[in-house]
C-alpha positions as semicolon CSV with decimal commas, in nm:
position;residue;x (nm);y (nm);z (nm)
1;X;0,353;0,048;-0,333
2;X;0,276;0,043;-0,708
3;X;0,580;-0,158;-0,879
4;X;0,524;-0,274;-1,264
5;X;0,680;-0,577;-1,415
6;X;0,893;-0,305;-1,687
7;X;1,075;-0,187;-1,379
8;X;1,128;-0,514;-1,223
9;X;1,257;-0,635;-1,596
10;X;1,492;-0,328;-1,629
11;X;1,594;-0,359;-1,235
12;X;1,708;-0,728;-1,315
13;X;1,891;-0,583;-1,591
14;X;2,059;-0,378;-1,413
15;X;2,211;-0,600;-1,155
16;X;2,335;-0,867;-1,419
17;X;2,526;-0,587;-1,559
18;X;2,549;-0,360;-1,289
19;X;2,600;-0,126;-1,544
20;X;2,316;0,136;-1,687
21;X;2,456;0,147;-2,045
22;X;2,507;-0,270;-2,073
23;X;2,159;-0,317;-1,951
24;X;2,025;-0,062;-2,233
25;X;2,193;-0,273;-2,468
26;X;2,075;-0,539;-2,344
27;X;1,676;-0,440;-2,346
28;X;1,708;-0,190;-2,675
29;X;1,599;0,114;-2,462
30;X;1,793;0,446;-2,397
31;X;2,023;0,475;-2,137
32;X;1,768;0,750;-1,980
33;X;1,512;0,534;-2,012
34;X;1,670;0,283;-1,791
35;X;1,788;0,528;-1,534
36;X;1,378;0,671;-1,479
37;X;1,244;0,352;-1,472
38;X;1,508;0,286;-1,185
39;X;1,435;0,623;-1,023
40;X;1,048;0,543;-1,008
41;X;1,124;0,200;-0,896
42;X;1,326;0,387;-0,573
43;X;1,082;0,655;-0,572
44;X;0,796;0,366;-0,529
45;X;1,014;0,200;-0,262
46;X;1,129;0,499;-0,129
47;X;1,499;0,335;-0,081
48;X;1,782;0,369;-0,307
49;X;1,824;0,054;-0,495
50;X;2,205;0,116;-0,622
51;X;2,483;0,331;-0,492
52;X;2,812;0,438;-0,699
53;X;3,150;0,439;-0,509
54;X;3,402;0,569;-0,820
55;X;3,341;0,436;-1,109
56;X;3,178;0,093;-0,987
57;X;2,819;0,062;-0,934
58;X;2,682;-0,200;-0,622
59;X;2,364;-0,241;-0,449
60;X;2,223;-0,149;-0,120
61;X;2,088;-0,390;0,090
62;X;1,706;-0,294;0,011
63;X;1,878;-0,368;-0,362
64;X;1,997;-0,718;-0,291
65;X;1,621;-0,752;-0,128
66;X;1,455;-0,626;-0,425
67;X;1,702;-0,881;-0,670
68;X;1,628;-1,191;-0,446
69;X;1,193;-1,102;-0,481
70;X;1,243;-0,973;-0,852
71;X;1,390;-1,343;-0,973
72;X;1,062;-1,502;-0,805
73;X;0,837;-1,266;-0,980
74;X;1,021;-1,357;-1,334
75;X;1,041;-1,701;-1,251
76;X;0,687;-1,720;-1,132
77;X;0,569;-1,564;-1,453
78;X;0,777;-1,799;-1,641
79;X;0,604;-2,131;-1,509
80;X;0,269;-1,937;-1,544
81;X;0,327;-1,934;-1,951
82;X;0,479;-2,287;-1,916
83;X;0,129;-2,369;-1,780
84;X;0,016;-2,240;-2,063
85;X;0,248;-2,383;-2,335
86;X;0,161;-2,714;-2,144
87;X;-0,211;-2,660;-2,226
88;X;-0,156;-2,543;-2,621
89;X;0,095;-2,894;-2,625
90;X;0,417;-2,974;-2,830
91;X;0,300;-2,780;-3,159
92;X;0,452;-2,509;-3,066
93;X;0,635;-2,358;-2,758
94;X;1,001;-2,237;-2,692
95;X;1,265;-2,385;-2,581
96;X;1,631;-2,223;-2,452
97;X;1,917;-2,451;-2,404
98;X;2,309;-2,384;-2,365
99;X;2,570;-2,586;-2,410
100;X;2,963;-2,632;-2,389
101;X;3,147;-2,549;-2,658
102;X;3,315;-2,908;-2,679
103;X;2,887;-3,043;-2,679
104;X;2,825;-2,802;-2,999
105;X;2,959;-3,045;-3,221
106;X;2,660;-3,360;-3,144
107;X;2,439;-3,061;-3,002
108;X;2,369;-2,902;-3,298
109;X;2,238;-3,229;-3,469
110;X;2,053;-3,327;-3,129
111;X;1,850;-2,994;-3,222
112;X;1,818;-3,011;-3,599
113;X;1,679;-3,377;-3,549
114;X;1,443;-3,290;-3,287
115;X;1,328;-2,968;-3,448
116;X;1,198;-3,162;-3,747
117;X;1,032;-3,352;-3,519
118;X;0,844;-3,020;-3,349
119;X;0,850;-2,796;-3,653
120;X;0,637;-2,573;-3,475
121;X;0,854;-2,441;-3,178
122;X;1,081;-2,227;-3,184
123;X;1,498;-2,295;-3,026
124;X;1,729;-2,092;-2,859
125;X;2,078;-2,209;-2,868
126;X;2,367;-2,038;-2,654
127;X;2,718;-2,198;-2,717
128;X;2,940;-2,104;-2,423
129;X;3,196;-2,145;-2,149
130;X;3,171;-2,297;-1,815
131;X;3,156;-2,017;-1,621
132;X;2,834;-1,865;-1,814
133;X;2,678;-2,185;-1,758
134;X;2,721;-2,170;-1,400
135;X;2,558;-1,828;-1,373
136;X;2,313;-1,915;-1,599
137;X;2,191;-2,237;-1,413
138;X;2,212;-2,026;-1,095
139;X;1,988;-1,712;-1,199
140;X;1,751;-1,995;-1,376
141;X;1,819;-1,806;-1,761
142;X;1,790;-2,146;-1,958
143;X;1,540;-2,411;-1,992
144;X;1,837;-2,677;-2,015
145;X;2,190;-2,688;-2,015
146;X;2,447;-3,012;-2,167
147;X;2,770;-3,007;-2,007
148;X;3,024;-3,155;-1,853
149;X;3,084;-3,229;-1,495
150;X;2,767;-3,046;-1,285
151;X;2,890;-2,735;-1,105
152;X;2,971;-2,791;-0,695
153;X;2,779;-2,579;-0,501
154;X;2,457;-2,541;-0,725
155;X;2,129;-2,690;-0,676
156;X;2,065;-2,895;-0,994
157;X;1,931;-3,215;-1,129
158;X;2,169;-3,341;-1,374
159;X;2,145;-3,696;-1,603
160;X;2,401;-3,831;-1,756
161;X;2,363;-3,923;-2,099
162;X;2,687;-4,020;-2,289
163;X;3,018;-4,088;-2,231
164;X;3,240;-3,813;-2,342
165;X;3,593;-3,973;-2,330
166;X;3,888;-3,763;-2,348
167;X;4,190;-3,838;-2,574
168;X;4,538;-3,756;-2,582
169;X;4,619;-3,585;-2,979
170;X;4,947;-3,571;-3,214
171;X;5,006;-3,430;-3,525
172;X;4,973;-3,711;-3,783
173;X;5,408;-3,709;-3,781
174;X;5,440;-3,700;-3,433
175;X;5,741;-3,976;-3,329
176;X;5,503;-4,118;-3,092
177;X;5,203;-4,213;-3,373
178;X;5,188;-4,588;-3,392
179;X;5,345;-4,681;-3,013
180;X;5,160;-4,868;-2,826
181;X;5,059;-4,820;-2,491
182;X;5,306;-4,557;-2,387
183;X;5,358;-4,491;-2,037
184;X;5,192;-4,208;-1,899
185;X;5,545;-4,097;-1,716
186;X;5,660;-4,024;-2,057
187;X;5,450;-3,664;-2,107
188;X;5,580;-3,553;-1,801
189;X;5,864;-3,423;-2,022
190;X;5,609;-3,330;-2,327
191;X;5,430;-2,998;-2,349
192;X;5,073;-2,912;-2,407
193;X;4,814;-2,673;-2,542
194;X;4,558;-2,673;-2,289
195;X;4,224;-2,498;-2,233
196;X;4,197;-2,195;-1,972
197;X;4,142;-2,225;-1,627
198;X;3,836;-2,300;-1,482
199;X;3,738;-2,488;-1,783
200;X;3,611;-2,842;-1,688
201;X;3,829;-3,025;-1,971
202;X;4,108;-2,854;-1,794
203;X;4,038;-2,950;-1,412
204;X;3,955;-3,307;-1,539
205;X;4,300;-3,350;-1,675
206;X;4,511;-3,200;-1,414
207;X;4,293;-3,367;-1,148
208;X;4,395;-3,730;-1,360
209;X;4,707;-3,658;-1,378
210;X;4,815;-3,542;-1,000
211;X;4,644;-3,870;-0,928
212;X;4,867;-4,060;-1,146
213;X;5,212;-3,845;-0,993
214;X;5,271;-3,713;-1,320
215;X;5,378;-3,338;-1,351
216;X;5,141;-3,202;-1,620
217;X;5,295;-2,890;-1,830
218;X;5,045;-2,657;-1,951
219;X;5,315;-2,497;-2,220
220;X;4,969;-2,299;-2,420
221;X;4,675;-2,214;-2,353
222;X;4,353;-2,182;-2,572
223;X;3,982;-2,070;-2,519
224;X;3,837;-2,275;-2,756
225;X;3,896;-2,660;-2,883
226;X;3,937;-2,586;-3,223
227;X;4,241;-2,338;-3,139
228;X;4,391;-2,641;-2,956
229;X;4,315;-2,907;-3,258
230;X;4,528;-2,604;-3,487
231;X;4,828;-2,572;-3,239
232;X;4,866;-2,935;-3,195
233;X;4,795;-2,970;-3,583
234;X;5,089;-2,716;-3,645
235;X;5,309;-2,824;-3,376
236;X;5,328;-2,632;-3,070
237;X;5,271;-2,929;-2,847
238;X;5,041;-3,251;-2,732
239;X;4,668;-3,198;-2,658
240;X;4,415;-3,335;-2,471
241;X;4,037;-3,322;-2,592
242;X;3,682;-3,484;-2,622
243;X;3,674;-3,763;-2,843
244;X;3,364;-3,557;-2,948
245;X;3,532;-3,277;-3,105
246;X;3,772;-3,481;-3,335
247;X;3,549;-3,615;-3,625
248;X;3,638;-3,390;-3,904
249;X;4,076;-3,415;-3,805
250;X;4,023;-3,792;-3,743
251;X;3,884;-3,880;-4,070
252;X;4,130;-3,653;-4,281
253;X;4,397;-3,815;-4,076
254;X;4,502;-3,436;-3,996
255;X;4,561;-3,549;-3,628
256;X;4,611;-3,880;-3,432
257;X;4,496;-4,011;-3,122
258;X;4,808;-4,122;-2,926
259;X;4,752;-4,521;-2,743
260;X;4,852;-4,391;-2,375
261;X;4,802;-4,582;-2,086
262;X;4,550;-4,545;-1,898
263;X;4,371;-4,322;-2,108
264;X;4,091;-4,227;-2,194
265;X;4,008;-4,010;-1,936
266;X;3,626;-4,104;-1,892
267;X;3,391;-3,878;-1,824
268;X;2,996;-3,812;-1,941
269;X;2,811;-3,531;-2,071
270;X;2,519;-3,401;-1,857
271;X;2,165;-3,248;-1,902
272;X;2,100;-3,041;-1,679
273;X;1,841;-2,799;-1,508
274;X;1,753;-2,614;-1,183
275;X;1,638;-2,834;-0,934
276;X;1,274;-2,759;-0,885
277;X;1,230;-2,627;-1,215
278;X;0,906;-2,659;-1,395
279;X;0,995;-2,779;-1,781
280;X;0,748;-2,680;-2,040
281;X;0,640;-2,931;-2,257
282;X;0,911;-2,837;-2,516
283;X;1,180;-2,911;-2,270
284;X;1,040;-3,207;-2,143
285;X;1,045;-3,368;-2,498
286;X;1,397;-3,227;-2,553
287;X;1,531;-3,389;-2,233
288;X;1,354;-3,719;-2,295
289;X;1,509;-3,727;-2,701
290;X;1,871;-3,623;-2,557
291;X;1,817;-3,913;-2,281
292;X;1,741;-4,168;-2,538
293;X;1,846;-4,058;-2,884
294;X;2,174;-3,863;-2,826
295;X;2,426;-4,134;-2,888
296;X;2,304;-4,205;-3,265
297;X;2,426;-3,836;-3,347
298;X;2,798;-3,935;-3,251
299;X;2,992;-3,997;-3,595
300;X;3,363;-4,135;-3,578
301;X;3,602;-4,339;-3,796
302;X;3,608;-4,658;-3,633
């Protein structure tokens, strides 16, 4: 059996996307091109790889087989050239990392600082949603990832580096500015614009408040934290966010953070990577400068 690491590239491709024309896209090649590459890769095997039922593409079992030996072979070959970045040191190298979208705010700075450290290596940066981290920490895509809480279910090592408290926000007119220490039975009555499910901001606060036996009323909900800072800005309800994400509305006085007992809800932001996972150099000094280093990139009004 002759098999070449092209076909095993465009086979992985192919099962992310389970989908001929996304992985393509994905590798700049032809839609053709991806389909013979598959065909020799059956023809070498001499089993069909994929099957289509409709319109929806799966894989056979010698498929799921093929996937499962395919992500050793790439990760294999990946801690072969981390060998080799180890050996050429920190002057140059790459390094991958994804983050939350509620971490991009300190992130960015995290990287800026430590790229002027390393000018020579080169930074990948992928600013995304919960769920993509999870797959990406499970097929091994990223060097590290920041986060929230770690995924259940996943084999990881995660360190916690910060506290990343989250804060109950008002427009700056709101009739409950200034109050102090408001009883969290109130905002059972109140509405809020909330993040969508399965985000971790989300199952943190409806997990604090069902401990507390307070209904919680999602009125809106938002993909992003800066679509939650505008709707609370213009109106349409209460919020609930990282203290992280607030810098910019905090100083212009655009939005307030309401004194609520029992809040904040505490939690801590997370680096994180597959357990097992061989760091290059690169990541190893990125992990070590988030460890010690991150908490001088916070800036708030005191």
């Amino acid at each position: 059996m002759h098999l070449t690491l092209r076909q095993i590239e465009v086979f992985n491709a192919v099962v992310k996307h389970l989908n001929y024309t996304r992985a393509a896209e994905e590798l700049h090649l032809s839609q053709p091109a991806v389909s013979m590459q598959i065909r020799q890769l059956e023809d070498n095997i001499g089993l069909s790889l994929f099957e289509q039922l409709g319109k929806q593409m799966f894989m056979t079992d010698a498929g799921r087989e093929m996937y499962a030996y395919g992500r050793d072979i790439v990760d294999l070959l990946d801690e072969v050239d981390k060998v080799f970045q180890s050996i050429k040191g920190l002057g140059q190298g790459e390094l991958s990392i994804s983050v939350a979208t509620t971490a991009s705010h300190f992130a960015t700075r995290l990287l800026a600082a430590f790229s002027k450290l390393h000018e020579g290596i080169t930074i990948s940066l992928d600013v995304t949603n919960r769920e993509t981290l999870r797959r990406q920490l499970d097929n091994n895509e990223r060097d590290l990832v920041i986060m929230g809480q770690p995924p259940e279910g996943l084999e990881v090592e995660a360190d916690a580096f910060m506290e990343n408290p989250l804060v109950m926000i008002a427009p700056a007119g709101h009739l409950l500015v200034g109050r102090k220490k408001i009883p969290l039975e109130h905002f059972s009555k109140e509405s809020f614009v909330v993040r969508e499910t399965g985000s971790g901001t989300r199952s943190a606060i409806k997990r604090f408040f069902d401990q507390h036996g307070v209904y919680f009323n999602t009125g809106i909900e938002m993909t992003s934290n800066e679509a939650i800072k505008q709707a609370v800005e213009a109106g349409l309800g209460l919020g609930i966010v990282s203290i992280h994400t607030l810098e910019l509305e905090l100083e212009t006085k655009r939005l307030m953070i309401l004194d609520v007992e029992d809040f904040p809800i505490q939690r801590y932001w997370y680096i994180l990577q597959r357990k097992g996972k061989r760091l290059s150099p690169v990541a190893k000094a990125f992990k070590e400068f988030v460890l010690n280093e991150a908490s001088k990139f916070i800036r708030l009004p005191s």
